[in-house]
VOTOR-329637 format. One record per residue: residue number from 1; residue in three letters; chain; x, y, z of N, C-alpha, C in turn. Coordinates in Angstrom, 2 decimals. Example, Ala and Ser with C-alpha at 12.3 -4.5 7.8 and 13.67 -1.06 7.14 Angstrom:
2
     i    aa   ch       n_x       n_y       n_z      ca_x      ca_y      ca_z       c_x       c_y       c_z
     1   ALA    A     13.19     -5.69      7.80     12.30     -4.50      7.80     13.20     -3.30      7.80
     2   SER    A     12.85     -2.25      7.08     13.67     -1.06      7.14     12.90      0.03      7.87
//
This chain:
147
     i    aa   ch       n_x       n_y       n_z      ca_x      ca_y      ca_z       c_x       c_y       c_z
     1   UNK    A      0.85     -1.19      0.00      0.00      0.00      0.00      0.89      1.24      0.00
     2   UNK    A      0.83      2.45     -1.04      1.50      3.37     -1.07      0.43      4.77     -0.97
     3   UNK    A      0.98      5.59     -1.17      0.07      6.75     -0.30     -0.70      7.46     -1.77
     4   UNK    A     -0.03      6.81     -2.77     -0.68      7.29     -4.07     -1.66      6.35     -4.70
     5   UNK    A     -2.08      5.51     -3.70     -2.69      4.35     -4.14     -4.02      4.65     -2.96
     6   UNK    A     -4.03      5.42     -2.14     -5.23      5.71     -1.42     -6.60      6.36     -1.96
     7   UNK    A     -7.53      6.46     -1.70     -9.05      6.34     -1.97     -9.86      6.41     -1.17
     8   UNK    A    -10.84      8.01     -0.68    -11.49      7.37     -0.34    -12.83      6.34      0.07
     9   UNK    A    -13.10      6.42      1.01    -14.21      4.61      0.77    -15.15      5.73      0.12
    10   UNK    A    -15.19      4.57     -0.63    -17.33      4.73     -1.65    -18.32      4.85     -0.52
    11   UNK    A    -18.71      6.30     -1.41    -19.39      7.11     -0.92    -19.63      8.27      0.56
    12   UNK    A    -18.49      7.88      0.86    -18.45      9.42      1.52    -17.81     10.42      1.00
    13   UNK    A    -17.28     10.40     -0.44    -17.18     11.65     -0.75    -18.59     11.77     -1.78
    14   UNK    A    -19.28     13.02     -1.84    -20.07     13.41     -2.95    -20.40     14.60     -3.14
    15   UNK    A    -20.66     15.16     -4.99    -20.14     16.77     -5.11    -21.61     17.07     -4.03
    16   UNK    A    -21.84     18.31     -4.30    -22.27     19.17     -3.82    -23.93     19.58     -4.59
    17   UNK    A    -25.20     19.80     -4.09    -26.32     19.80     -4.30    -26.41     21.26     -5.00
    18   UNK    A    -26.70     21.64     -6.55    -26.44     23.05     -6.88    -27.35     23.41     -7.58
    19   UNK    A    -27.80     24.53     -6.57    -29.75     24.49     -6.27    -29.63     25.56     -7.67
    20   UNK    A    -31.10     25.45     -8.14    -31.55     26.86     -9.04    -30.70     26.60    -10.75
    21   UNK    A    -30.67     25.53    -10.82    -30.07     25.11    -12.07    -31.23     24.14    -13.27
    22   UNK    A    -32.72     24.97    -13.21    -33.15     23.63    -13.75    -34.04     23.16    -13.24
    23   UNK    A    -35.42     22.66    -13.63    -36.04     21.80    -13.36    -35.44     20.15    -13.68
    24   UNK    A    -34.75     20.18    -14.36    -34.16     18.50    -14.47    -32.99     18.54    -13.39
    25   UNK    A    -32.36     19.38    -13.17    -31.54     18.90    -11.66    -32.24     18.20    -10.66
    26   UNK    A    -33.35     18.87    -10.33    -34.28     17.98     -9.18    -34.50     19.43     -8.04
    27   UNK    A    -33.65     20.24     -8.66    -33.41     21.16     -7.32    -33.69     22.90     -8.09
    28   UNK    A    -34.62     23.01     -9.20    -34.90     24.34     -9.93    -36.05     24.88     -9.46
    29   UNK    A    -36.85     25.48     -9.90    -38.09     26.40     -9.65    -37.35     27.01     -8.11
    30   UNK    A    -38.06     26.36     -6.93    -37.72     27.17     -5.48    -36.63     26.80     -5.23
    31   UNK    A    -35.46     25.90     -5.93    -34.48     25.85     -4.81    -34.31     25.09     -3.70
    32   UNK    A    -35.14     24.08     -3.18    -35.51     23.50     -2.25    -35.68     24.36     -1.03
    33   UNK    A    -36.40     25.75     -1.16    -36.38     26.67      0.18    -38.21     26.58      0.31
    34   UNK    A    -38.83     26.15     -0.52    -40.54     26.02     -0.60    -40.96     27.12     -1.18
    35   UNK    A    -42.28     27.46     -1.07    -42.99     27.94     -1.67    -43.03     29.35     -0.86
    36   UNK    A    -43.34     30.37     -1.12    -43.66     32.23     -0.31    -42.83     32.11      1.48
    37   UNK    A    -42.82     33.00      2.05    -42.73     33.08      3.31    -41.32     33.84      2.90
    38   UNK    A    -41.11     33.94      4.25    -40.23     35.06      4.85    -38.68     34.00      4.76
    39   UNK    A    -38.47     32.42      4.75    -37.32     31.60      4.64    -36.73     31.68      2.82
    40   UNK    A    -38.28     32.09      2.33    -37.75     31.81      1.05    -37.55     32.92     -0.04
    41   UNK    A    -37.56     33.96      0.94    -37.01     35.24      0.31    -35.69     35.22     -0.04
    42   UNK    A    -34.86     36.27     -0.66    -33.18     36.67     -0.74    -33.30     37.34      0.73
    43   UNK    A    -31.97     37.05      1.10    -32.24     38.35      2.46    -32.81     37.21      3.63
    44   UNK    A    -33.85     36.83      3.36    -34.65     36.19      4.49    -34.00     35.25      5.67
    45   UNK    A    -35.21     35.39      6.54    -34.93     34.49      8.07    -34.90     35.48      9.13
    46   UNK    A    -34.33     34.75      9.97    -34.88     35.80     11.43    -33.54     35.55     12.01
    47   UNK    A    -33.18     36.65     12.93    -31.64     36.87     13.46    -31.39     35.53     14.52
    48   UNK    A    -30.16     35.46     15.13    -30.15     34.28     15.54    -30.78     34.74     17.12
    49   UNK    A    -30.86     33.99     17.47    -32.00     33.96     18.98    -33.12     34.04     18.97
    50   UNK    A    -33.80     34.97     17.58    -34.88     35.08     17.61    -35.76     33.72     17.93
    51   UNK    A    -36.88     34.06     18.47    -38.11     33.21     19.12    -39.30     33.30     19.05
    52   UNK    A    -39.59     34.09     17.79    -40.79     34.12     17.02    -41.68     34.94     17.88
    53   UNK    A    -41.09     36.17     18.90    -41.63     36.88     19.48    -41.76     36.62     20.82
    54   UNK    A    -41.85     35.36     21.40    -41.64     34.90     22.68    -40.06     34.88     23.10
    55   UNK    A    -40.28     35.85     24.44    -39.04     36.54     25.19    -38.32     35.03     25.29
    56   UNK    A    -36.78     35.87     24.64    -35.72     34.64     23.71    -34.86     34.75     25.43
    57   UNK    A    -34.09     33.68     25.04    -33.79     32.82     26.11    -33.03     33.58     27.31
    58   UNK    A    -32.00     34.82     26.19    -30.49     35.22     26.79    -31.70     36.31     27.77
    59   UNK    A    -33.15     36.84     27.78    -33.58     37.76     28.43    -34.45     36.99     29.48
    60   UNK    A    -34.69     35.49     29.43    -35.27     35.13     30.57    -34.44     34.72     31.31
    61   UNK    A    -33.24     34.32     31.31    -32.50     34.16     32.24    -31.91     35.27     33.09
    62   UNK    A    -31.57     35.28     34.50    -31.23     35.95     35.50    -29.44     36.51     35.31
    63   UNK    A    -29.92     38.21     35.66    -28.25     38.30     35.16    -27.65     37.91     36.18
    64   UNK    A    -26.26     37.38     36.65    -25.13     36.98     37.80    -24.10     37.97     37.83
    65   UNK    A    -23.46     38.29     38.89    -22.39     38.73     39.05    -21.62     40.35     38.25
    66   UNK    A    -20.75     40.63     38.88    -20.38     42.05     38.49    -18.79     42.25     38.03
    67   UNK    A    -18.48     42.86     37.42    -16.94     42.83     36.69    -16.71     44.41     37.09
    68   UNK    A    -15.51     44.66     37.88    -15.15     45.50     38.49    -14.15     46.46     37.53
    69   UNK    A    -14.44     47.88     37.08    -13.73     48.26     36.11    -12.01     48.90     36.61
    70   UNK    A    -12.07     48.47     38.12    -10.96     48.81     39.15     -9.90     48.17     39.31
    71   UNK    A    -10.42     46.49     39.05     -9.57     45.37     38.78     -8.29     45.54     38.40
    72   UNK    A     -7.33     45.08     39.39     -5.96     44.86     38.82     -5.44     43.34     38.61
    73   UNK    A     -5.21     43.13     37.18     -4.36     42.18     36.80     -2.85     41.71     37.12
    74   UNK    A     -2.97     40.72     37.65     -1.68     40.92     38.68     -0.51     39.00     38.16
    75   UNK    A      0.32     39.72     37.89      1.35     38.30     37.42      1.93     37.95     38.14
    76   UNK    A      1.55     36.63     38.71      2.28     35.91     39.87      3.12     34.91     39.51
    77   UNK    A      4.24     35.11     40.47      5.68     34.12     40.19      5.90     33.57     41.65
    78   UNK    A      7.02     32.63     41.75      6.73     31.74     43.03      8.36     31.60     42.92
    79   UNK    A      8.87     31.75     44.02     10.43     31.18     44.61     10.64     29.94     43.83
    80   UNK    A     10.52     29.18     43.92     10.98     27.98     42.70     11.14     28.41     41.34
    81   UNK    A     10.42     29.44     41.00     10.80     29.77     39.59     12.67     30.75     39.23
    82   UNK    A     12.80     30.97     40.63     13.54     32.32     40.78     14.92     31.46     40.42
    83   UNK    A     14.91     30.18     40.91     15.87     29.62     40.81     17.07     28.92     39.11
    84   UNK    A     16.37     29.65     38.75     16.93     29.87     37.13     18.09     30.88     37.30
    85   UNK    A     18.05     32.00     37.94     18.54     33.34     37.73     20.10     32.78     38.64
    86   UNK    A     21.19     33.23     38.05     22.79     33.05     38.64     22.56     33.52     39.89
    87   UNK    A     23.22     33.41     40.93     23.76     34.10     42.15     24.09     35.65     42.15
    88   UNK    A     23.19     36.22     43.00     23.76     37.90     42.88     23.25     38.58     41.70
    89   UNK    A     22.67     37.98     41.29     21.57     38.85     40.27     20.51     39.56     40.11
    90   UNK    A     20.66     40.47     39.46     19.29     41.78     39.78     18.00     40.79     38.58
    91   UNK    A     16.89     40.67     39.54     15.39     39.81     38.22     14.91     41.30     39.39
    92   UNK    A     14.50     41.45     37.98     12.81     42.80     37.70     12.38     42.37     36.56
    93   UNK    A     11.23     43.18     36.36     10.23     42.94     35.25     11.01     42.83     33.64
    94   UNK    A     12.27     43.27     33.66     12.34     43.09     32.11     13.03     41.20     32.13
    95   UNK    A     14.14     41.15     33.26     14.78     39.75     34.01     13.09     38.89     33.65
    96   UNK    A     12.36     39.30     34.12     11.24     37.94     33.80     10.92     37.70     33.09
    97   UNK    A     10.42     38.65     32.14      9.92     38.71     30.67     10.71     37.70     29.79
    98   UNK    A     12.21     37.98     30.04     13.38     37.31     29.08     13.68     36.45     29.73
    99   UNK    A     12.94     35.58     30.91     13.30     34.58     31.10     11.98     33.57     30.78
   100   UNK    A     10.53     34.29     30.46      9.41     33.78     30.18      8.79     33.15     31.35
   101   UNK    A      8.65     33.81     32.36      8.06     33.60     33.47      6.71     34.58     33.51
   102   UNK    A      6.59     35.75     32.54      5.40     36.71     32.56      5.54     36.97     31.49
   103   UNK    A      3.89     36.90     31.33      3.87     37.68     29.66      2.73     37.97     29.62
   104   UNK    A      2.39     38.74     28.35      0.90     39.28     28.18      0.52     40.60     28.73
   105   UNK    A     -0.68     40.82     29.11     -0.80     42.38     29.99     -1.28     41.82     31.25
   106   UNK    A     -0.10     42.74     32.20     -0.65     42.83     33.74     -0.23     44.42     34.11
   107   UNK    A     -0.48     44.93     35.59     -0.84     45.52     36.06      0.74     45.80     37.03
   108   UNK    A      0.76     44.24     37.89      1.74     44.72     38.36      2.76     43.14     38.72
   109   UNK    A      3.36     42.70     39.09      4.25     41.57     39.55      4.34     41.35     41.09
   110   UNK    A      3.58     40.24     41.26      3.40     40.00     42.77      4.76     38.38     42.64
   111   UNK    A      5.81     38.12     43.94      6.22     37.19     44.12      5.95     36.82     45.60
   112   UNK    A      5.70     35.10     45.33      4.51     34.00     46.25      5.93     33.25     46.91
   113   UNK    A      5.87     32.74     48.06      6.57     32.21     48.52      6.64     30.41     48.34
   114   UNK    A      6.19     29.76     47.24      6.27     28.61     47.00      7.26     28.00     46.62
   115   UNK    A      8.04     27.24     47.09      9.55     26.41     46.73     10.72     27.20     47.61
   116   UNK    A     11.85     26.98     47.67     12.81     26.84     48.23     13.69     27.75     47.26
   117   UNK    A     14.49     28.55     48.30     15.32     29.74     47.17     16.61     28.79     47.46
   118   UNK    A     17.42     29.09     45.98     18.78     28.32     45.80     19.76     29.03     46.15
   119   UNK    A     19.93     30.53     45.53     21.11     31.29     45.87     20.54     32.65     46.31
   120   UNK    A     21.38     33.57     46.94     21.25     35.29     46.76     20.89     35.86     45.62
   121   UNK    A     19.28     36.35     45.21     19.01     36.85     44.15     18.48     38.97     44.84
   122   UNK    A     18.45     39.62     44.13     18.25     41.07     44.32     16.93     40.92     43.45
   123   UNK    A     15.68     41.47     44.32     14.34     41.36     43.61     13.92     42.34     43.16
   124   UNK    A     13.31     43.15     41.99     12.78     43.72     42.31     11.09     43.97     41.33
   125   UNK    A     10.11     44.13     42.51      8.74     43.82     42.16      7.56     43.99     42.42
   126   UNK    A      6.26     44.68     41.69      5.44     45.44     43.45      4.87     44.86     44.27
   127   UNK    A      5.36     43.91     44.56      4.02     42.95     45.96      5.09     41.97     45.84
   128   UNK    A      4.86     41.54     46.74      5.87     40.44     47.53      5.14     39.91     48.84
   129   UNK    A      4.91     38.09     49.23      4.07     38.01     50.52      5.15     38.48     51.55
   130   UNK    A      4.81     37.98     52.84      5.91     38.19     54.01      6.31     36.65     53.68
   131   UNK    A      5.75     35.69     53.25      6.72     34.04     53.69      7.98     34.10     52.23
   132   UNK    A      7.45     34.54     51.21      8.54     35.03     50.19      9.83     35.69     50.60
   133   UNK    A      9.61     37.22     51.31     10.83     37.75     51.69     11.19     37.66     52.54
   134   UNK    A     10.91     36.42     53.60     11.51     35.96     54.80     12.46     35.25     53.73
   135   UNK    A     12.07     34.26     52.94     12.82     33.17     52.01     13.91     33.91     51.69
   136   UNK    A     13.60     34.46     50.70     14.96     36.06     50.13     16.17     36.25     50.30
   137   UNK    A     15.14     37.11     51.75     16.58     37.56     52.78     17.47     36.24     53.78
   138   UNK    A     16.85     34.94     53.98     17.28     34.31     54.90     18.24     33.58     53.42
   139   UNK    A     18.20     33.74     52.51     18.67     32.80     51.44     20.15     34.23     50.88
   140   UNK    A     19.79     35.58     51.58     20.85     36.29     51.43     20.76     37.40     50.27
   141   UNK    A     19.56     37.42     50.03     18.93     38.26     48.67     18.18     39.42     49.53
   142   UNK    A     18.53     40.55     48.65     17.57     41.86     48.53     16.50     41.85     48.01
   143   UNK    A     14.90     42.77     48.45     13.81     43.18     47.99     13.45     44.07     47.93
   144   UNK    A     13.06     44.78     46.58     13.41     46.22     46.72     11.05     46.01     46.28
   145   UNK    A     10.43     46.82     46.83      9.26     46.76     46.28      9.03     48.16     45.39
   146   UNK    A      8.25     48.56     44.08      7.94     48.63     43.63      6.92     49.63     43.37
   147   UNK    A      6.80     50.57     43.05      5.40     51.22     43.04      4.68     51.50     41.30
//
């Protein structure tokens, strides 16, 4: 079996039904859209949701919840990640970016105290927890925060 020798199975491929050609096509006069009405106009049909006048679905249901236009988007990184960066090294926001630890749009750079710091790193970032820069400084690193 070679790949120029493939086929496929009879009858699932077949052309295409090509309306308005003909009363001997099978498919001339209407087109298979019927006879008058509003489906078998050019143009015609009704927008999508519509419900033939009975209140459509998206308005009987109950609205939920509120989206705050105050919201800050906030990119969180975690001590285990930090551990990429050499000994004695300054990571700020451009250090993360080029290391692909943040990307996209945020607001501001928060670091989480999850994992174990390896060497003395110099941070700098606007939010930081307290179990993070206990880690930091006991690991011999600076935190400079951010505004």
């Amino acid at each position: 079996m070679s790949l120029n020798a493939l086929k496929p199975l009879k009858g699932s491929r077949f052309s295409r039904k090509r309306r308005g050609r003909g009363a001997g096509s099978g498919l001339g006069h209407t087109a298979g859209r019927g006879s008058k009405g509003q489906l078998s106009r050019s143009g015609g049909g009704v927008r999508p949701g519509y419900e033939g006048g009975q209140m459509p679905l998206h308005r009987r249901l109950p609205k939920r919840g509120f989206t705050s236009i105050f919201k800050k988007n906030v990119s969180v990184i975690n001590i285990r990640d930090l551990n990429r960066f050499e000994s004695g090294s300054m990571v700020d926001e451009a250090a993360l970016i080029g290391a692909g630890l943040i990307r996209g749009k945020y607001d501001a750079v928060k670091l989480l105290g999850q994992g174990e710091m390896g060497s003395p790193i110099n941070i700098r970032v606007h939010a930081i927890s307290q179990k993070a820069r206990e880690k930091v400084e006991a690991a011999g690193g600076k935190v400079e925060v951010i505004s």
